[in-house]
C-alpha positions, -999 to +999 in steps of 0.1 A: +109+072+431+130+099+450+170+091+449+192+102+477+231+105+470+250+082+491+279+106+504+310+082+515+332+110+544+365+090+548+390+105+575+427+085+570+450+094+594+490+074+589+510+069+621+546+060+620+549+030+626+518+023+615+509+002+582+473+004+591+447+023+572+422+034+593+387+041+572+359+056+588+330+057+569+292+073+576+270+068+554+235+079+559+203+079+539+170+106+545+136+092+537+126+074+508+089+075+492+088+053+464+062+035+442+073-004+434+113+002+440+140-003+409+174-003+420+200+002+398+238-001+400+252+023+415+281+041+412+302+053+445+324+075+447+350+085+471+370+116+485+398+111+505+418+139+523+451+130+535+471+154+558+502+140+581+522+160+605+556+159+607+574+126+600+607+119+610+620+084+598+646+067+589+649+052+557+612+043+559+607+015+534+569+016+528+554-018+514+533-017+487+495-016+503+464-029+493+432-013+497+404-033+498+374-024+509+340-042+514+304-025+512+277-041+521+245-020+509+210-033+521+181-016+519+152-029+550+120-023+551+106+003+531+074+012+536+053+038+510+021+048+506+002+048+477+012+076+449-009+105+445-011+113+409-025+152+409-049+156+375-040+170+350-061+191+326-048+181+289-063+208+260-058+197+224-061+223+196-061+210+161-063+231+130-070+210+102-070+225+067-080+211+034-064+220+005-084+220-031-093+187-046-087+177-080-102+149-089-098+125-120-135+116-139-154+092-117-165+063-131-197+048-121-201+011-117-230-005-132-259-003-106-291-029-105-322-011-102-355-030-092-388-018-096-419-027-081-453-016-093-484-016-077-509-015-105-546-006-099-569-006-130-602+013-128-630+021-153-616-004-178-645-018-199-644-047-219-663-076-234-663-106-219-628-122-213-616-155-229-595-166-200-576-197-205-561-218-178-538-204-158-523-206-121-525-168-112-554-147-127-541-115-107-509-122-123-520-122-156-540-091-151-509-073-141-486-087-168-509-073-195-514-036-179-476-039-176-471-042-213-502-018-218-483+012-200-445+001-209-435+003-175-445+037-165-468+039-134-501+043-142-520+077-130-549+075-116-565+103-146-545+086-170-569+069-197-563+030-211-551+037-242-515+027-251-514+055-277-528+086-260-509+075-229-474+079-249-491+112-261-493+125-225-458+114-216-446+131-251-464+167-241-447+160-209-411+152-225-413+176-252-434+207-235-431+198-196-466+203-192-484+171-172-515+169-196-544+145-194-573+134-212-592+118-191-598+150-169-606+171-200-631+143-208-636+158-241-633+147-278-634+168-310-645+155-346-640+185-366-655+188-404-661+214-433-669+214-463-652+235-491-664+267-513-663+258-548-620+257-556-599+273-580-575+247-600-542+274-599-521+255-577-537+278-551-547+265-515-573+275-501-589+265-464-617+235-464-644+259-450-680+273-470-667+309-465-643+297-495-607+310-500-587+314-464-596+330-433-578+362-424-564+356-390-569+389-366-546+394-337-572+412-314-605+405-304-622+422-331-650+395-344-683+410-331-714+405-350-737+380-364-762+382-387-784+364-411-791+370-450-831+367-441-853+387-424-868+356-407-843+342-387-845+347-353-834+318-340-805+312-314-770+306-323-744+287-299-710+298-310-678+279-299-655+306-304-622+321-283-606+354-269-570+367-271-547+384-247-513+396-252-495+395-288-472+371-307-453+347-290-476+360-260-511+351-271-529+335-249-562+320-263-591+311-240-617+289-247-655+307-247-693+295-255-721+324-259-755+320-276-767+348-297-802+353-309-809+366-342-828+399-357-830+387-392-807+410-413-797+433-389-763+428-370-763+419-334-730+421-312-719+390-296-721+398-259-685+388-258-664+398-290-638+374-302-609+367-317-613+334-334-644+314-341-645+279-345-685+265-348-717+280-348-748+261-346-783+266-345-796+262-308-835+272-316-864+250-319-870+261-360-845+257-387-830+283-404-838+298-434-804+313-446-768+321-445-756+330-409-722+352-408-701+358-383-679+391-387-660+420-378-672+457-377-680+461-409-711+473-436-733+449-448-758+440-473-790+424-465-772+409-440-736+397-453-705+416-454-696+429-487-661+425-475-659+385-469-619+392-458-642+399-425-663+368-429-652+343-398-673+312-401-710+305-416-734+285-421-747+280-457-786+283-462-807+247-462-778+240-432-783+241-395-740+239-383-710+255-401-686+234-422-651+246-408-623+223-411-599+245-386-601+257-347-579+268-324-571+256-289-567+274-255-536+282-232-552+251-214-555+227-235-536+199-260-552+182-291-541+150-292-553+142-330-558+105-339-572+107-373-582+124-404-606+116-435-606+133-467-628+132-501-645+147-533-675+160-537-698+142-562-702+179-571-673+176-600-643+149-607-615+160-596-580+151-578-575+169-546-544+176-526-548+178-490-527+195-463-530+193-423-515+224-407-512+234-378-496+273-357-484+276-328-490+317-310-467+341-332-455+319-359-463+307-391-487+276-404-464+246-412-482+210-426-481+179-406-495+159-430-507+157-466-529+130-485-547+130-517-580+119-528-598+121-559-635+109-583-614+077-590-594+066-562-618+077-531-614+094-500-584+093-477-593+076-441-562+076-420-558+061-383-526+085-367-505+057-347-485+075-329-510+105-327-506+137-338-497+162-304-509+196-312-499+222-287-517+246-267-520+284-281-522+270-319-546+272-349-549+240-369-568+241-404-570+219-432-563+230-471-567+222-501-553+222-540-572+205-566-571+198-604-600+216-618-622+245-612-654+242-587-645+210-576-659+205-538-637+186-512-647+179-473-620+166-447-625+160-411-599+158-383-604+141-347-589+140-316-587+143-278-583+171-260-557+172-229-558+194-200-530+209-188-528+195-145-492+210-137 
């Protein structure tokens, strides 16, 4: 709403004579635009300029006088249009800054976690179920795969066996290496059969070659041979190269079949660095001692130095008798059981030690039993099994009580591939 000022213009002129106050007022007002009206009270003031001429009295006796005077303000008929509000263009700029946070420890309130598990068995084999009465076969199925797996979600490569299942998930906890049987599809029963033993608190490796096998760090095993002139037969060897050195070997698992010239050495077509099995893979048995060796001289047909001797198989025999091997950069042995005894050959009490080494380090035992004439053979079931890891040598040893005494021992297992 506009305001004018209300301007009051009062002329007063005295007469003689005269008590009368003559007031003449103009008031006037311009234009008034104005949303709804307010009106206020107002305040009004007044200037008055008095001038007289010249007065000429007698004693003038002037009453007292009263001013009064009487406004009467109305305001008629306003009219206005409607306000026109312009726009207005209204820019905000805010800056906002965060300061560093320092913050107590949080705590974590106790969170309920619900699983579901959608469990789908496959290649399970089984005799015929007793099933007793029950509202929910599928449910019963499911509770006892459940309790099989503890929980874990079963893999579709993953084999139904509660103890080499925990063995996976262990080479997976322990190594970070997802391994699994059941892709490798491979088991190992490994056996030998000791040279005659020395009773000096001595051990020496279960193996025909007798004493222990000198471990090369290159792939310098390269010959075979036989100690007759009438062996021609073919050999299979199970046997593995090396690369790199150390902490840094890396083993790889290789099979090559050799064919024999009787006493005279012939190089394997691929020389090796460890050799765990030889067999004979001909159609006639063979006649005698097969060697497996590095560069070396011979005589009629066998190293003179046995430190070079790798594996053999005795005459009358057909397979070696090596209680060791190694495994690959690939592959886990997931060893189950072992077995243990004394020859008939001479009584005797035998120590026995499982050991195993992993690439660059030293053999330490996992496990040691005893058997003897008297008390019979060790047999032992591994529950939880024995993981051993990839890249390592495993052998067993023995100590025994008297001289010439003859032990075998036999370890078995699954192999594990390594998947990620």
């Amino acid at each position: 709403m506009t305001s004018r000022v209300l301007q009051e213009n009062t002329d007063l002129i005295l007469t003689e004579n005269s008590n009368v106050l003559i007031n003449d007022n103009f008031i006037s007002t311009e234009g008034f635009v104005t949303g709804t009206p307010v009106v206020s009270t107002s305040g009004i003031s007044q200037q008055h300029s008095l001038s007289c001429s010249v007065i000429v009295t007698g004693n003038t006796v002037v009453n007292n006088a009263v001013f009064n005077q009487i406004h009467g303000l109305q305001v008629v008929s306003f009219t206005t249009g409607q306000p026109v509000v312009s726009n207005s263009t209204m820019i905000e700029d805010e800056a906002i800054n965060v300061p560093s946070f320092a913050t107590g420890n949080p705590v974590l309130q106790t969170t309920a976690i619900t699983q579901q598990h959608n469990l789908s068995p496959y290649s399970i084999l089984t005799p015929s179920p007793d099933v007793g009465e029950t509202d929910d076969p599928t449910k019963q199925e499911i509770e006892e795969l459940e309790e099989m797996f503890g929980g874990w979600g079963r893999r579709a490569y993953e084999v139904p066996d509660g103890k080499l299942v925990q063995a996976e998930r262990e080479v997976q906890r322990t190594y970070g290496d997802v391994i699994s049987i059941d892709k490798k599809a491979k088991s190992l029963i490994k056996f030998g059969k000791s040279g005659d033993l020395t009773a000096n608190n001595a051990l020496e490796t279960i193996w025909t070659v007798g004493g222990n096998e000198t471990y090369v760090t290159g792939n310098t095993i390269a010959y075979i041979s036989s100690s007759s002139s009438s062996d021609t037969e073919e050999i299979t060897i199970e046997c593995h190269t090396v690369t790199g050195t150390g902490v840094n070997s890396v083993f790889t698992f290789v099979t090559q079949n050799v064919t024999l010239n009787g006493q005279t050495p012939v190089a394997l077509s691929t020389p090796v660095a460890r050799v765990s099995r030889i067999y004979n893979n001909g159609s006639s048995e063979l006649v005698g001692r097969v060697v497996v060796y590095e560069n070396t001289s011979v005589s009629n047909g066998v190293p003179s130095d046995t430190t070079k001797i790798h594996i053999d198989i005795p005459a009358g025999f057909q397979q070696s008798f090596k209680s060791a091997t190694t495994f690959s950069s690939s592959d886990y042995f997931i060893l189950t059981g072992a077995y243990g005894s004394v020859s008939k050959k001479q009584a005797a009490s035998v120590d026995f030690y499982l050991e195993e080494r992993q690439a660059g380090k030293v053999f330490r035992q996992l496990g040691s039993f005893t058997a003897s004439s008297d008390g019979g053979a060790f047999d032992i079931e591994f529950d939880p099994s024995i993981v051993i890891k990839k890249n390592s040598d495993i052998r067993f040893r023995a100590d025994t009580s008297t001289n010439n005494s003859v032990v075998f021992a036999i370890f078995k297992g699954y192999l594990a591939s390594v998947v990620t």
